[in-house]
C-alpha positions as CSV (number, residue, x, y, z in Angstrom):
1,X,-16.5,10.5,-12.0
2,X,-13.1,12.3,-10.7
3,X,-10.4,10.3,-8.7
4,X,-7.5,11.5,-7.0
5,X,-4.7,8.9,-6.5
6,X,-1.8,11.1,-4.2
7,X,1.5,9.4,-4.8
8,X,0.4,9.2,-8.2
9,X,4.1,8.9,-9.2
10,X,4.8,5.8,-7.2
11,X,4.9,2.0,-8.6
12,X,1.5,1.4,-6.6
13,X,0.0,4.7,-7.8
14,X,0.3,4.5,-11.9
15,X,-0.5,0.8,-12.1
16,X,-4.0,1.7,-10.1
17,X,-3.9,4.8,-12.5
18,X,-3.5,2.4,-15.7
19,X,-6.0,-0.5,-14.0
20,X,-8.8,2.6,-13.6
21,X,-8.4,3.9,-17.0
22,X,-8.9,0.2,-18.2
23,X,-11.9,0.0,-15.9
24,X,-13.4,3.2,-16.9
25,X,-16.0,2.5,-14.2
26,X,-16.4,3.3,-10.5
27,X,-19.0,3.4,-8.0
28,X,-19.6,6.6,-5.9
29,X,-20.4,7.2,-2.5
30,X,-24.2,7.2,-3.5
31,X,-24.1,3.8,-4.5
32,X,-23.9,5.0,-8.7
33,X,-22.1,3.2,-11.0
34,X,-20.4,5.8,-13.1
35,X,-17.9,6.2,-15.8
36,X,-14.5,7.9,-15.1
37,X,-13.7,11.0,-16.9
38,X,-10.9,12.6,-14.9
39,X,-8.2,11.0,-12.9
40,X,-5.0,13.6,-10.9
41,X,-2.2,11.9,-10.0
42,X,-0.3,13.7,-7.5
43,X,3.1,13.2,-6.6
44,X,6.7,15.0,-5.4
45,X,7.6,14.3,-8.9
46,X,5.7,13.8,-12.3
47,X,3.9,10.6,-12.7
48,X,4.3,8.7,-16.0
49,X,1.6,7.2,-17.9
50,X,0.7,7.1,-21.4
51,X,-1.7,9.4,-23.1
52,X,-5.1,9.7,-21.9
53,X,-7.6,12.8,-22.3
54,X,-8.6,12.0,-18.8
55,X,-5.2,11.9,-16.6
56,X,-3.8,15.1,-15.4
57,X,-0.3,15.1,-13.8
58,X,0.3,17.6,-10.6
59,X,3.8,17.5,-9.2
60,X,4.7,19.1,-5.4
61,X,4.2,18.6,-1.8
62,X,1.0,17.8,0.3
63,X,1.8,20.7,2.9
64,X,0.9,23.0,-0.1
65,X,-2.8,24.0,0.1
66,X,-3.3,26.0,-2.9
67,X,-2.0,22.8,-4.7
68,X,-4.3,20.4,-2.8
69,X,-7.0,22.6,-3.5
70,X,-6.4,22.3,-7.6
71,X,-5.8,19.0,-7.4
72,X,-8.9,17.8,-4.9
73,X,-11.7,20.1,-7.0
74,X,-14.8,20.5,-5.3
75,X,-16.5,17.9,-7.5
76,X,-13.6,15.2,-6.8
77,X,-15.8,12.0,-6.2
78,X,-12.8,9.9,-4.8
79,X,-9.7,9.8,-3.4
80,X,-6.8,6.9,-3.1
81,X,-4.6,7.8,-0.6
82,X,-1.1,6.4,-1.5
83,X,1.5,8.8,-0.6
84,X,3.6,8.2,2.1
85,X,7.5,8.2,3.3
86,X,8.6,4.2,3.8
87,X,9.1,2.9,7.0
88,X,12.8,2.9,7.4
89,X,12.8,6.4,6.6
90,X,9.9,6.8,8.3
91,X,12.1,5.9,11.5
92,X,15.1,7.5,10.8
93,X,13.7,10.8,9.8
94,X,11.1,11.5,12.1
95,X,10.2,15.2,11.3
96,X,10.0,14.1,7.8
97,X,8.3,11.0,8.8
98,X,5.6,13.1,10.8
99,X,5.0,15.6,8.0
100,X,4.4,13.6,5.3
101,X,2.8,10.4,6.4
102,X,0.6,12.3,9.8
103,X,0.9,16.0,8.7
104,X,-0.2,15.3,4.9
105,X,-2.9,12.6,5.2
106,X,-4.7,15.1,7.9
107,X,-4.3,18.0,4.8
108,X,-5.9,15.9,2.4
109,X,-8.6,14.5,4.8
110,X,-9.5,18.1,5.7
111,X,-9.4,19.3,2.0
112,X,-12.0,16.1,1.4
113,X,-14.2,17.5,4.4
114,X,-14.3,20.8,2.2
115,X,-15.8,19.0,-1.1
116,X,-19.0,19.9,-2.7
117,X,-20.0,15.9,-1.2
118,X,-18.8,13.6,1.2
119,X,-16.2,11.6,-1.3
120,X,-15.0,7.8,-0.7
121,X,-11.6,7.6,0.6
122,X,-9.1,4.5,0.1
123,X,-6.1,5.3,2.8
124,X,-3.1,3.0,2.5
125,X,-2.2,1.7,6.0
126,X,-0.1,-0.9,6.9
127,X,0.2,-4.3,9.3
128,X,2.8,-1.9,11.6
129,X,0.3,-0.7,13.6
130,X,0.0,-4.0,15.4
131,X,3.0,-4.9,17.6
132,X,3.9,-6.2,21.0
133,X,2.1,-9.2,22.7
134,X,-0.5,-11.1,19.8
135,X,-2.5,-14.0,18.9
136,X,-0.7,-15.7,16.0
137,X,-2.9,-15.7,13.4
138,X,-3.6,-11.6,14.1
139,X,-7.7,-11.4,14.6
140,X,-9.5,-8.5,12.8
141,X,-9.9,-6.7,15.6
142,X,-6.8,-6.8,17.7
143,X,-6.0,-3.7,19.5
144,X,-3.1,-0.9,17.7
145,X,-0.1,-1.0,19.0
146,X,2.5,0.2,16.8
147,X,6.3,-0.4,17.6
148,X,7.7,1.9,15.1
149,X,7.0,5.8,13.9
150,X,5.5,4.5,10.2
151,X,3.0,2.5,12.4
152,X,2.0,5.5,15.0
153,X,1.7,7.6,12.1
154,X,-0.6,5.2,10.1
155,X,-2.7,4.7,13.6
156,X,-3.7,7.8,13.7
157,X,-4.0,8.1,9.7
158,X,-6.8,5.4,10.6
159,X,-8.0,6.5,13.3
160,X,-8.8,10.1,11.8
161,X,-10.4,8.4,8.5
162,X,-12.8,6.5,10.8
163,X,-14.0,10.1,12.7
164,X,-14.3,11.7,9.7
165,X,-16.7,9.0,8.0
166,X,-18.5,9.2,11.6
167,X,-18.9,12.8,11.4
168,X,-20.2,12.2,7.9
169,X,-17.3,14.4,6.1
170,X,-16.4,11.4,4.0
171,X,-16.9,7.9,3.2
172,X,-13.3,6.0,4.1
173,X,-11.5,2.6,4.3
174,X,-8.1,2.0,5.2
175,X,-6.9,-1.1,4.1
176,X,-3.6,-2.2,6.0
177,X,-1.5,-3.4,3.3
178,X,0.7,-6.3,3.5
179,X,4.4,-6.1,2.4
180,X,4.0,-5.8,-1.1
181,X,6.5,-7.7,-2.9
182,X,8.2,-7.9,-5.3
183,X,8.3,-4.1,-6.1
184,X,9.9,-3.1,-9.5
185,X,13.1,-0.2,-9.5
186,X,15.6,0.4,-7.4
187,X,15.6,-0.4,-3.5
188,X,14.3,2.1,-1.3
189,X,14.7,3.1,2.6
190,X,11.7,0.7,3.9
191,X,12.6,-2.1,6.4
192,X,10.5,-4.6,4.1
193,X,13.1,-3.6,0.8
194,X,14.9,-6.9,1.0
195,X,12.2,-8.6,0.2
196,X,11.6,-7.5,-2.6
197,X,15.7,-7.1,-3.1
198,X,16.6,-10.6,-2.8
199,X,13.8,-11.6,-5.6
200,X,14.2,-8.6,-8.0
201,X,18.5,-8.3,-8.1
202,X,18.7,-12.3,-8.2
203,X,16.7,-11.9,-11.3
204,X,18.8,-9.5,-12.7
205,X,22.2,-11.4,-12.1
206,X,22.9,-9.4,-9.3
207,X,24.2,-10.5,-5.9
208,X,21.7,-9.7,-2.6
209,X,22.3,-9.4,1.0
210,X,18.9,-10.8,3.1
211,X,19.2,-8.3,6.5
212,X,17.2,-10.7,8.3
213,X,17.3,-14.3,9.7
214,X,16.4,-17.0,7.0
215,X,13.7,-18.0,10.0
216,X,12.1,-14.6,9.4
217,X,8.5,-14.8,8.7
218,X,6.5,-12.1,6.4
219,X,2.7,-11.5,5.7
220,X,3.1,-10.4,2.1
221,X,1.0,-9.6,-1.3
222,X,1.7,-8.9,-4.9
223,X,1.1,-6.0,-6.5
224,X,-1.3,-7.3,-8.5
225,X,-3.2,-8.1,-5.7
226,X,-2.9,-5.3,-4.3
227,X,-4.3,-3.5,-7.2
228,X,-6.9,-5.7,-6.8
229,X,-8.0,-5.6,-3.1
230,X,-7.7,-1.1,-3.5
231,X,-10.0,-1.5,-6.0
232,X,-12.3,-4.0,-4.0
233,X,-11.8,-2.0,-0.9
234,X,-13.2,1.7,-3.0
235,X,-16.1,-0.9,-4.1
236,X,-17.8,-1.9,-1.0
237,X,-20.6,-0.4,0.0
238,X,-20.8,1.8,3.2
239,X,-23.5,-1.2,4.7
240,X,-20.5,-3.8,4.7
241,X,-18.4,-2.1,7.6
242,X,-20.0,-2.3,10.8
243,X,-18.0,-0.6,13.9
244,X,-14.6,-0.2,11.9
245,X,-13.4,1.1,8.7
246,X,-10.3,-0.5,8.8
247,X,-9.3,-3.8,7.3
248,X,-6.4,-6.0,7.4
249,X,-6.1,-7.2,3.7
250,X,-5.1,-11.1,2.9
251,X,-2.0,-12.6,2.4
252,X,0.2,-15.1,3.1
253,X,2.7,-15.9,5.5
254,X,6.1,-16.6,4.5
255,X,9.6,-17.2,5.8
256,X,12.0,-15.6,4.1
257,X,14.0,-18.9,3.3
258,X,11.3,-19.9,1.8
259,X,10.7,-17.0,-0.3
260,X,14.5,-18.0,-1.7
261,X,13.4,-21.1,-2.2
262,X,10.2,-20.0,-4.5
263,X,13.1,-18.1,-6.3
264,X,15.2,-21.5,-6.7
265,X,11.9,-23.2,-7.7
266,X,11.0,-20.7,-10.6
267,X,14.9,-19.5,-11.7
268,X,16.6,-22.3,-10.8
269,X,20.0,-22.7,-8.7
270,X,22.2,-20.0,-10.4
271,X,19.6,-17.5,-9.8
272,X,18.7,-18.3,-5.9
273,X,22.4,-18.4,-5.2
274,X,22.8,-15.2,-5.4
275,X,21.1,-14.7,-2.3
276,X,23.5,-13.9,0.9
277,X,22.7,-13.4,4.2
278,X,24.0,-11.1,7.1
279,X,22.0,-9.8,9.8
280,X,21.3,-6.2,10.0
281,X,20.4,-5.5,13.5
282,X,17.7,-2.1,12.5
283,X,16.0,-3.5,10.0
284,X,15.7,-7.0,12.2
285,X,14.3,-4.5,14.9
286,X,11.6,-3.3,12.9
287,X,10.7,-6.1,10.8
288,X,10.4,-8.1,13.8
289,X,7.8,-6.2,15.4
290,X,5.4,-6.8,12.6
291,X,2.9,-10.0,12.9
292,X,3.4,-12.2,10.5
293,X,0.5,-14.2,9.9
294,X,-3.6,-12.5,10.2
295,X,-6.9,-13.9,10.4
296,X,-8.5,-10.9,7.9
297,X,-12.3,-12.3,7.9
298,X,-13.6,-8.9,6.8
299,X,-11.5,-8.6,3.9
300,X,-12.3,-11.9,2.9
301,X,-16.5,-11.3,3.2
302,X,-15.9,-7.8,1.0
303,X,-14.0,-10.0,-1.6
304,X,-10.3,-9.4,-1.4
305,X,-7.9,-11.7,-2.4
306,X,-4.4,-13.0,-1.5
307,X,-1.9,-14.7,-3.5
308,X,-1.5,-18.7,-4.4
309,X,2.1,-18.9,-2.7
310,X,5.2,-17.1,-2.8
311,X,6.4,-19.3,-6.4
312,X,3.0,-17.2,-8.1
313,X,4.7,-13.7,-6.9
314,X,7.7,-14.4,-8.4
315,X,6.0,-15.4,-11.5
316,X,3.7,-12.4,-11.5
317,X,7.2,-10.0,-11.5
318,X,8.7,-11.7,-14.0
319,X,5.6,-11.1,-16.3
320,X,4.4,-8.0,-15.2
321,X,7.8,-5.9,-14.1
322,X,10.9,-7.6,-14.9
323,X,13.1,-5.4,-17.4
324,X,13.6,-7.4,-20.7
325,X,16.8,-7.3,-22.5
């Protein structure tokens, strides 16, 4: 079996790379159980994993054909749609925004339209495409109505996955990904960053500035979990979506004091102290458009998971991420 995983490169994309190779298994589009023997990662820059016969690293941009072409061969069996520019860049770059996050998921749909079979395809979407007016806990199937350019363009990422598995081209599901949390590096340009910011520099005896009102509430995962529910999501079978292929994948709610607090609880006082806050009037204009709590009854019947609490995430970094000495 051949998988594709574009942002291959990214945190998100090598630990699903390393979780498949540990795997080694996957089921098709036919329903086969099968064993993996190739796996692209594809990425603006080179993806690092350790030595495998099966991986095969491709670096450069998804407007290039001839290189979606090499990497999507006409036997590819599945494809995990990661790549993606983050929200906050998303917004203030909107050319950039448009070609990599509309412009690039339509090239790689249309190269998977062009395979010897229909594959499966995981898209990555996210809660931004709800916004505006909603019921608080979000239902599965409340109407689209992004606030924000990252949410418009991952509307129509799903909405295009969704014809394209009607017209029979491929087999998708785009899982709308909570804010995942707490990611391992260095910050990026997404609106969600802090949260992940004023976990990860505490940690590292650094000083972090919350952008947002300690009041702020967040629907958020793990990585690990996340891993998980991709994985879950490529595994269900075609007969467990009815009139969507889109799911809102659990999680739980959390203010962001209280996320400081789970710190405090795990690292003790020093640690959560370092946590200052001082309103940042964009990133509280995007992040407040996002719902923060959902009712995600189809994830939940095709087996995905959320976290314990927010004390469990913090844990999970500090085993799985944290830099040791």
């Amino acid at each position: 079996m051949r998988i594709v995983i574009t942002g291959g490169a990214g945190f998100l994309g090598t630990r699903l790379a390393r979780q498949l190779i540990e795997r080694n298994t996957l089921t098709d589009a036919a329903g086969r159980r099968r064993e993996i023997s190739a796996i692209t990662l594809l990425d603006v820059v080179p993806a690092r994993l350790p030595d495998d016969p099966r991986v095969r690293v491709l670096t450069g941009d998804l407007g290039d054909r001839a290189l979606l072409e090499r990497a999507l061969a006409p036997d590819t069996d599945s494809v995990f749609h990661l790549a993606a520019v983050v929200s906050g860049q998303a917004e203030a770059e909107f050319d950039t925004g448009m070609r990599v996050n509309l412009d690039g998921t339509r090239a790689v749909l249309e190269r998977c339209r062009r395979l010897a079979a229909p594959p499966k395809v995981v898209f990555t979407s996210s809660l931004a495409v709800f916004g505006g007016p909603l019921p608080d806990p979000v239902p599965d199937e409340a109407p689209l109505n992004p606030q924000a350019s990252y949410g418009v363009q991952k509307a129509i990422g799903e909405y295009l996955v969704y014809d394209m598995t009607r017209k029979g081209y491929l087999d998708g599901r785009s899982l709308r990904l909570p804010t995942v949390t707490v990611r391992p590096g260095k910050p990026n340009l997404a609106a969600s960053s802090f949260a992940s910011g004023i976990v990860r520099e505490p940690l590292a005896g650094v000083a972090a500035v919350c952008p947002v009102a300690p009041t702020t509430r967040m629907w958020v995962q793990s990585p690990r979990a996340v891993i998980d529910n991709l994985i879950v999501g490529h595994e269900a079978p075609a007969a467990a979506f009815a009139h969507t292929r889109s799911v809102n994948v659990p999680g739980i709610t959390v203010a962001v004091a209280d996320m400081v607090a789970a710190l405090r609880e795990v690292a003790g006082d020093e640690v959560a102290a370092r946590v200052s806050w001082r309103l940042d009037p964009a990133v509280d204009r995007i992040v407040s458009t996002w719902p923060a709590a959902f009712a995600p009854r189809l994830g939940e019947a095709l087996g995905m998971r959320a976290d314990a609490d927010f004390a469990a995430i913090v844990r999970a970094y500090i085993a799985d991420d944290m830099p040791r000495p």
